[in-house]
N, CA and C of each residue as an Amber inpcrd file, in Angstrom:
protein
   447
 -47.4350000  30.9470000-141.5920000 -46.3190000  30.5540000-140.7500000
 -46.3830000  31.3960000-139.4700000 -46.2900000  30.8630000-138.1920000
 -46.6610000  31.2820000-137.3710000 -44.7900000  31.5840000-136.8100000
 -44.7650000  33.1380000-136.3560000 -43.8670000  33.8210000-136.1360000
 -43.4850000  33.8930000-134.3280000 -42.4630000  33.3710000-133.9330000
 -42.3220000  33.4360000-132.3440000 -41.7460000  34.3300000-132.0670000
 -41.6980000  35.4820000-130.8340000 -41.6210000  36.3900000-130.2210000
 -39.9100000  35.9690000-130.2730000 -39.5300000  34.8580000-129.9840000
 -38.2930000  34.6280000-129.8060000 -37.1410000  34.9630000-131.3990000
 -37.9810000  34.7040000-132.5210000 -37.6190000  34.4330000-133.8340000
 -37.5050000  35.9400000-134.3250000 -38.5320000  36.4180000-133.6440000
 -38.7270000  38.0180000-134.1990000 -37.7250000  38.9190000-133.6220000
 -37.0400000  38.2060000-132.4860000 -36.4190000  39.2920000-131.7290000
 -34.8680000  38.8110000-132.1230000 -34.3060000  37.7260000-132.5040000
 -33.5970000  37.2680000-133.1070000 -33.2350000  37.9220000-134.6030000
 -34.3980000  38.0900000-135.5290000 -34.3290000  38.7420000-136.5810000
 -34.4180000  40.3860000-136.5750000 -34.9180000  40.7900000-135.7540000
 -34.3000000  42.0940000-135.3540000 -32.8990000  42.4770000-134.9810000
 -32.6710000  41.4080000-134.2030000 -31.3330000  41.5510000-133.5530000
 -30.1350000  41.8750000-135.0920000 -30.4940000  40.3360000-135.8790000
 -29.7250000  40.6660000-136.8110000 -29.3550000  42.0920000-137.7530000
 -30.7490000  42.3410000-138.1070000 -31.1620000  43.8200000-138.4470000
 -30.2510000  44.5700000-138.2330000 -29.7210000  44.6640000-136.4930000
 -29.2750000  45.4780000-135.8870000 -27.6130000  45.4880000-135.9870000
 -27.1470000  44.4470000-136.0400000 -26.0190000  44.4390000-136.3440000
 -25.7100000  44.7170000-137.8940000 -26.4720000  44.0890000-138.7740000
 -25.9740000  44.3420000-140.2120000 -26.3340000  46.1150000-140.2650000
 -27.1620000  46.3640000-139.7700000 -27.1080000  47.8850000-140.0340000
 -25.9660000  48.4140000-139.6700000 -25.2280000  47.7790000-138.4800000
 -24.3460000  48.6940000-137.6290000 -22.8740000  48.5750000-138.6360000
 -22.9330000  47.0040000-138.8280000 -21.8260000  46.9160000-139.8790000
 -21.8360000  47.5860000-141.3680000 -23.1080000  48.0950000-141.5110000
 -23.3170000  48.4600000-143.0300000 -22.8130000  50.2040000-142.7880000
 -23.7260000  50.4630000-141.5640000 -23.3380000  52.2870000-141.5120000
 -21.9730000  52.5630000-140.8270000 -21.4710000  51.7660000-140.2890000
 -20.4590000  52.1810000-139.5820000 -19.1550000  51.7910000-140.7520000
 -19.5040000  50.8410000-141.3900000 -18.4500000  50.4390000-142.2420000
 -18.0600000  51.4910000-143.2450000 -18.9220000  52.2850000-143.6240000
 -19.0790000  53.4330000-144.4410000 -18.8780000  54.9690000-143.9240000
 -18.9390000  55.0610000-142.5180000 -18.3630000  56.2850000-141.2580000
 -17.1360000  56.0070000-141.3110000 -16.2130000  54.7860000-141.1540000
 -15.4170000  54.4320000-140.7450000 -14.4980000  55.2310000-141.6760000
 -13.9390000  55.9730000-142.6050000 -13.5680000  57.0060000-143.6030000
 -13.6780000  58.3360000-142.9490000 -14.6490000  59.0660000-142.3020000
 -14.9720000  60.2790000-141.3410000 -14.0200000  59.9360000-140.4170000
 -13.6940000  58.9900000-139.4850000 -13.2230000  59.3460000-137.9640000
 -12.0060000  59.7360000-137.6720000 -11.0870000  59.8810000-138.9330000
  -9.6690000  60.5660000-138.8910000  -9.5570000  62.2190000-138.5630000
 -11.0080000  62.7290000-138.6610000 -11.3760000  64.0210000-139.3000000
 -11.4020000  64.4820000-137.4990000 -12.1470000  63.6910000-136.5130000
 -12.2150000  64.2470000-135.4590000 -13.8360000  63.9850000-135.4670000
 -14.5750000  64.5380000-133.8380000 -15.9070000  64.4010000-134.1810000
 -16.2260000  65.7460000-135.1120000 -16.4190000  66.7380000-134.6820000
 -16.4770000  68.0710000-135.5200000 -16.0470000  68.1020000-136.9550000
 -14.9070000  67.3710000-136.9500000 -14.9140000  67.6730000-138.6590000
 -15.1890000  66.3960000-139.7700000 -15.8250000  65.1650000-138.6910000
 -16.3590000  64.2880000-139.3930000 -17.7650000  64.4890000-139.5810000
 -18.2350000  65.6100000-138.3740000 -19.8370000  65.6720000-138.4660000
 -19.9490000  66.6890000-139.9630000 -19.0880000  67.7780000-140.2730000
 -19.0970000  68.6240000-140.7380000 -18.6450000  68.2060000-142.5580000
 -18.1500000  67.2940000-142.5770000 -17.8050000  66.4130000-143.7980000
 -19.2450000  65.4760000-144.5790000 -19.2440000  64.2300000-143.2430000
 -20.2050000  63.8660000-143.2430000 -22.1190000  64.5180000-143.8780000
 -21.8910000  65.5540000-142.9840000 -23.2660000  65.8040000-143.5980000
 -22.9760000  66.6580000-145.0420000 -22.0740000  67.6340000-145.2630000
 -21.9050000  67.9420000-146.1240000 -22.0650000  67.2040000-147.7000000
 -21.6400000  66.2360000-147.2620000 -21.6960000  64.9250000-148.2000000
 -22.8320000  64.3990000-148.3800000 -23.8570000  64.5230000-147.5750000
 -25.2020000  64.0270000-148.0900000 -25.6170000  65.4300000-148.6430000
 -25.3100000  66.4670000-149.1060000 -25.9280000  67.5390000-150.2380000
 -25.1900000  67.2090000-151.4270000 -24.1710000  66.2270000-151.3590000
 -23.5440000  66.0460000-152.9970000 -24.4100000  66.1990000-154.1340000
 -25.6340000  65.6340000-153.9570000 -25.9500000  65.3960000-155.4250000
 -27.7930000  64.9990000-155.1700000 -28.5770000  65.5600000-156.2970000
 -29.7980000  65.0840000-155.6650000 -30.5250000  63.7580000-155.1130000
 -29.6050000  62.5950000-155.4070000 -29.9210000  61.0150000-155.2470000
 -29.7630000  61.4640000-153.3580000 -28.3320000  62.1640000-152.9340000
 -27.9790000  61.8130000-151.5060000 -29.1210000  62.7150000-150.9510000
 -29.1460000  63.5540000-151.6280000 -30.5320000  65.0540000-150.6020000
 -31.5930000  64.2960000-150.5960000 -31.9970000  63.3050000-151.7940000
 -33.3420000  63.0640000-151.4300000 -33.1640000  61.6470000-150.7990000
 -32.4990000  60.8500000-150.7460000 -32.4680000  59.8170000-149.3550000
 -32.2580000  59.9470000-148.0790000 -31.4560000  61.0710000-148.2260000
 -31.0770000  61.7270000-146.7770000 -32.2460000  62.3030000-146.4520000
 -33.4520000  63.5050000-147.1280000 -34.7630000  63.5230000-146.7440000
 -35.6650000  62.6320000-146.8900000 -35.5290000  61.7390000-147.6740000
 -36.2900000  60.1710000-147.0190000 -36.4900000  60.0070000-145.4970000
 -35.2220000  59.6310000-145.6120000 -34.8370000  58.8920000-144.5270000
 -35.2390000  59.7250000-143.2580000 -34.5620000  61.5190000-142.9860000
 -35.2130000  61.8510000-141.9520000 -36.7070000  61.7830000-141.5800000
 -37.5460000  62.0520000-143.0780000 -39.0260000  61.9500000-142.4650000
 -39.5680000  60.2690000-141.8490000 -38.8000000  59.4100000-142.3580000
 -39.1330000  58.4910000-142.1730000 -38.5750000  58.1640000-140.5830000
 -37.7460000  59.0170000-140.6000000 -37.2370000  58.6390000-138.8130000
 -37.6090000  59.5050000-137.9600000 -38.3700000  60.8300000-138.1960000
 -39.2310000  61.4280000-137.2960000 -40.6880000  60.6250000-136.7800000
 -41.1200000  60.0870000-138.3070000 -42.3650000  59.1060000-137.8910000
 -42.2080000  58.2160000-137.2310000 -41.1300000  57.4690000-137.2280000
 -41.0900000  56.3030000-136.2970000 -40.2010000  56.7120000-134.8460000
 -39.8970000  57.9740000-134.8370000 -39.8200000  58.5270000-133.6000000
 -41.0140000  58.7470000-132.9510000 -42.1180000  59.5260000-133.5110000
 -43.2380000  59.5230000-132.9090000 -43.8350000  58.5030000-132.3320000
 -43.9180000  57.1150000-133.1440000 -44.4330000  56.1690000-133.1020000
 -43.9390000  55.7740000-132.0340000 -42.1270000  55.8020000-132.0070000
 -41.3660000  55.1350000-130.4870000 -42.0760000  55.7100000-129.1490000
 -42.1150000  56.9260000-129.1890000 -42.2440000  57.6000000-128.0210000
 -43.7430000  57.0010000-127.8610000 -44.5810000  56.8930000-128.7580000
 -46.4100000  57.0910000-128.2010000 -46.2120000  55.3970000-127.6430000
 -45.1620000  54.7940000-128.1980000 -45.7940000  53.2960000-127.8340000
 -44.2660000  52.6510000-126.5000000 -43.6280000  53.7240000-126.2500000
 -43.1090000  53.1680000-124.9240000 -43.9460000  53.9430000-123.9000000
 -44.8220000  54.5820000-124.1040000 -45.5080000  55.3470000-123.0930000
 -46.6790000  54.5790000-122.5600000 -47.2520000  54.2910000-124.0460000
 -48.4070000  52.8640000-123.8530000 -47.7850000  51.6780000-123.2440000
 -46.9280000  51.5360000-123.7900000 -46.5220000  49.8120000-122.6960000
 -45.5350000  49.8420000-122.0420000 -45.1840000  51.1350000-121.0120000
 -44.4110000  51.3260000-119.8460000 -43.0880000  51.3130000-119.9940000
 -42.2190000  51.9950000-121.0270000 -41.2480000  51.1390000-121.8350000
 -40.1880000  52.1630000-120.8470000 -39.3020000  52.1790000-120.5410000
 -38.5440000  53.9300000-120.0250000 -37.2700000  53.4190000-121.1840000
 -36.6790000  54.9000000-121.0250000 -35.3300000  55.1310000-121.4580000
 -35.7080000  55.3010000-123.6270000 -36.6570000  55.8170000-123.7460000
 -37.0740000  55.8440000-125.4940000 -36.3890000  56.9900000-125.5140000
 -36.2640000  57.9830000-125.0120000 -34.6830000  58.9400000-125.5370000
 -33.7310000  58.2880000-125.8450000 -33.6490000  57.6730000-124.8950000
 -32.0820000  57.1670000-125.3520000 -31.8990000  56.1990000-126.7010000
 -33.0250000  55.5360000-127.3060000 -33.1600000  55.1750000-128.4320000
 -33.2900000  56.3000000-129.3060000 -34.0070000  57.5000000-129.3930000
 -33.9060000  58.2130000-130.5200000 -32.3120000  58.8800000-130.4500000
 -31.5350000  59.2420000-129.3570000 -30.5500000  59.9860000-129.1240000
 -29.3190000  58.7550000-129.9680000 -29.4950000  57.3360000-129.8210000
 -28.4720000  56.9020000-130.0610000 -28.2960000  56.8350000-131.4290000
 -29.7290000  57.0130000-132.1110000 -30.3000000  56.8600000-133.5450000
 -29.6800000  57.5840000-134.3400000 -29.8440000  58.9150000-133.6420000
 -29.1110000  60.1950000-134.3040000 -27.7600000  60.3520000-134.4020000
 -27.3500000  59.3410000-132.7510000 -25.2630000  59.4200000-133.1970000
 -24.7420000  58.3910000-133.4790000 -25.1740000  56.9720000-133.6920000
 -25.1760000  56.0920000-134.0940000 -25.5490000  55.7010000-135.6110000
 -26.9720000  55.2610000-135.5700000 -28.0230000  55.1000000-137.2370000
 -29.1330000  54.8120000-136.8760000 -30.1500000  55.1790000-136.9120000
 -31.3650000  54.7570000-136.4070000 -31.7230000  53.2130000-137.1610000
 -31.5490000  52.6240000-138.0710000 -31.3190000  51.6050000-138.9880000
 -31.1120000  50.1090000-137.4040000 -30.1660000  50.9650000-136.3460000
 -29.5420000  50.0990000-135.5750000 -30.4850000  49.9880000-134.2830000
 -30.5640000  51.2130000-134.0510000 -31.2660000  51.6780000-133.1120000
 -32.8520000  51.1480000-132.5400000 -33.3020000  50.8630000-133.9170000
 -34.9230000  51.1270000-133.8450000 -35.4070000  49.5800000-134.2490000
 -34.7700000  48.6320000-134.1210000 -34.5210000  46.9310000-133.7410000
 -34.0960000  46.8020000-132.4740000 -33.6320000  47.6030000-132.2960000
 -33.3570000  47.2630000-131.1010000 -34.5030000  47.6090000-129.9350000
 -35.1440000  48.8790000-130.5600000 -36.2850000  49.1660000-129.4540000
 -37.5200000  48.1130000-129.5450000 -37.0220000  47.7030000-130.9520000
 -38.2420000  46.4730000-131.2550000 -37.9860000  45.7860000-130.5470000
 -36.5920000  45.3300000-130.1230000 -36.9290000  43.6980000-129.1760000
 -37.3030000  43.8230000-128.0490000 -36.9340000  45.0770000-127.7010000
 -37.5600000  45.6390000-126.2940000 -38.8370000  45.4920000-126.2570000
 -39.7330000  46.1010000-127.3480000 -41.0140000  46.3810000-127.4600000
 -41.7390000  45.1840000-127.1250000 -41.0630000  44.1140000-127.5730000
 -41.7150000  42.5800000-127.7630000 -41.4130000  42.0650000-126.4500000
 -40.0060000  42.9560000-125.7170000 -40.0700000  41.7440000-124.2040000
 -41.3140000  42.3770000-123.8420000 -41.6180000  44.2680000-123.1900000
 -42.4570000  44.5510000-122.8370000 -43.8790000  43.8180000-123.5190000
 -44.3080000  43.8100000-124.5030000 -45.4940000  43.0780000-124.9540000
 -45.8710000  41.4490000-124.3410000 -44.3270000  40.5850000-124.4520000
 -44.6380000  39.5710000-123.3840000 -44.9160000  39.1530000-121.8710000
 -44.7570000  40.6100000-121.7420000 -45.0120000  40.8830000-120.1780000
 -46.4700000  40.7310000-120.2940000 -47.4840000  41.5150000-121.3860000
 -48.7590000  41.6010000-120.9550000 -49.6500000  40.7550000-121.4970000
 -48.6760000  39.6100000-122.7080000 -49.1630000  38.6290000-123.0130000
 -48.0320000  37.0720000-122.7930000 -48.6800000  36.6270000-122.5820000
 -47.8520000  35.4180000-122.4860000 -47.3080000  34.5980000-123.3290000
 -48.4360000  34.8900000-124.4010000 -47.9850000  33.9910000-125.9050000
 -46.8570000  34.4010000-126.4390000 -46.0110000  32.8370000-126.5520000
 -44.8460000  33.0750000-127.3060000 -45.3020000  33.5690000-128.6290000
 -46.2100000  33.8930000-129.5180000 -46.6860000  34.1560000-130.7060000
 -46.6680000  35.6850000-130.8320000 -45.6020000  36.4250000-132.1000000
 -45.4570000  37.3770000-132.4390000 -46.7070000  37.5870000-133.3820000
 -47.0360000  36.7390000-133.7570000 -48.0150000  37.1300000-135.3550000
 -47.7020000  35.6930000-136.4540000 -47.9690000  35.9100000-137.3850000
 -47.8760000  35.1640000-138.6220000 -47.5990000  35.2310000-140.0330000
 -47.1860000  35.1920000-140.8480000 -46.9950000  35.7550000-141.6700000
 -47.1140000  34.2160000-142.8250000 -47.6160000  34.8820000-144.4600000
 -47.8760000  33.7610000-145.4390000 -46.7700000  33.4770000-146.1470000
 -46.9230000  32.6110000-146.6860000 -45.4360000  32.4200000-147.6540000
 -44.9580000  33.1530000-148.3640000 -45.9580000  34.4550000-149.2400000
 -45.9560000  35.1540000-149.8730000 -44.9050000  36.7030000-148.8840000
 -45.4300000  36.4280000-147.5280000 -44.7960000  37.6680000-146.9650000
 -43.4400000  36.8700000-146.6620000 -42.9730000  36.3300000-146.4430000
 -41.9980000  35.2030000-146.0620000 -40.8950000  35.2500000-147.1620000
 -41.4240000  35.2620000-148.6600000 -40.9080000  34.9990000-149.5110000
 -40.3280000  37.0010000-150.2170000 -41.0600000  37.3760000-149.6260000
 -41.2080000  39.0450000-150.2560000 -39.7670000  39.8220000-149.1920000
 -39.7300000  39.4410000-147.7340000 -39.2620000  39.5820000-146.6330000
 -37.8790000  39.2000000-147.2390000 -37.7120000  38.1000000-147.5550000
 -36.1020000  37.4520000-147.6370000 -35.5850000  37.8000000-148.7230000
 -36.3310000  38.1700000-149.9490000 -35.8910000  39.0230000-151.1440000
 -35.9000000  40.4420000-150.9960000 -36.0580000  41.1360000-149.8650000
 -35.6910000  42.5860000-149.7660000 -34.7170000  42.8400000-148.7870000
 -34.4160000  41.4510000-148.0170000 -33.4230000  41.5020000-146.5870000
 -32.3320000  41.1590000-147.8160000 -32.4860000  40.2130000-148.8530000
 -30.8310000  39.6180000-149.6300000 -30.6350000  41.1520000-150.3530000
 -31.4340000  41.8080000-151.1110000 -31.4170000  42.8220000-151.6300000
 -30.6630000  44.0700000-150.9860000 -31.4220000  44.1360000-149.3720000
 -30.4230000  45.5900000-149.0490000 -29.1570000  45.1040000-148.5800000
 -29.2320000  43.7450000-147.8790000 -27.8440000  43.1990000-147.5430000
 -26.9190000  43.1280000-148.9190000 -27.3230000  42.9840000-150.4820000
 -26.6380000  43.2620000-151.4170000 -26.2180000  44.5040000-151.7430000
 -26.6890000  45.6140000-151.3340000 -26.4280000  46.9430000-151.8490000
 -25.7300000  47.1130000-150.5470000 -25.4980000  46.9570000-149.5480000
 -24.7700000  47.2470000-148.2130000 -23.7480000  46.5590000-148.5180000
 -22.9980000  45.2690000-149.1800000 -21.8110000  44.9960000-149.1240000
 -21.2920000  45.5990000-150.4220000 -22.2240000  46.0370000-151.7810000
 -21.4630000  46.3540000-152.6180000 -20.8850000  48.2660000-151.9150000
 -21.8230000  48.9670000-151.3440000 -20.7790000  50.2660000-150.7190000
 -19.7860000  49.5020000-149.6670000 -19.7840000  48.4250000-148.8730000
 -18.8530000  48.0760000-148.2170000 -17.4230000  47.6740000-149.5640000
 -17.4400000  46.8560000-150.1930000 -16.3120000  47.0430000-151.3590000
 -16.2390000  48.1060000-152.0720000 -16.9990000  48.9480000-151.9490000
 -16.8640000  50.5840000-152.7320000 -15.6830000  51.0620000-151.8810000
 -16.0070000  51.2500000-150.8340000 -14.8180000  51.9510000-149.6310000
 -15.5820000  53.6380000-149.7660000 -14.4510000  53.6500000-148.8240000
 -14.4350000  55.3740000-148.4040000 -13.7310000  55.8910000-149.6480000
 -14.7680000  57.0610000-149.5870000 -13.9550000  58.3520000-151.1160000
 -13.1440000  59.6930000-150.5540000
């Protein structure tokens, strides 16, 4: 199945919002606290227990690498302002953030190609893709009916 630059940036987009609704829906409990004592809650709360320490160190190594990755590849394809994607990552969610540099990535890439063609993908990736997008979108609304603790 042949994937359009337009489709890809569309499905990022979405990305970007369900992340924003998934992490923010779950912050939204911190912001009574102030910034300082929601930052100070907040992280505290990811040492609860070893499940949160080790997703929470997941997750940072996994967002230093694709920090690296941001920076080496807005440099390669002329991209400006990739601080401000890792900066918003960090006060925002990078979850939100880093779709969003994707669609960027893809206008810049259509600049140096013309083809509406992102790539392709088989039924098998197609089919693997939409059972891990229903999946985290399932575990993101069941903490959205969890609520704030």
């Amino acid at each position: 199945m042949i994937i359009s630059r337009k489709a890809l940036c569309l499905a990022y987009g979405l990305i970007a919002v369900l992340a924003l609704v998934g992490t923010w829906g779950n912050n939204v409990g911190y912001l009574n606290l102030g910034f300082l004592g929601a930052n100070l809650k907040f992280w505290g709360d990811t040492l609860a227990n070893p499940a949160s320490r080790s997703i929470t160190v997941d997750i940072f190594f996994l967002g230093l690498a694709v920090f690296v990755w941001m920076v080496l590849e807005a440099r390669r394809l002329g991209m400006r302002g990739v601080w401000l994607y890792l900066a918003f990552g960090i006060l925002i969610a990078v979850s939100v953030t880093v779709p969003i540099f994707l669609i960027n990535r893809e206008r810049a890439l259509a600049t140096r190609d013309s083809s509406p063609t992102a790539g392709s993908l088989g039924r098998g990736d197609v089919a693997g893709l939409i059972a891990t997008g229903l999946a985290i979108v399932g575990y993101e609304a069941i903490t959205l009916v969890h609520g704030p603790s």
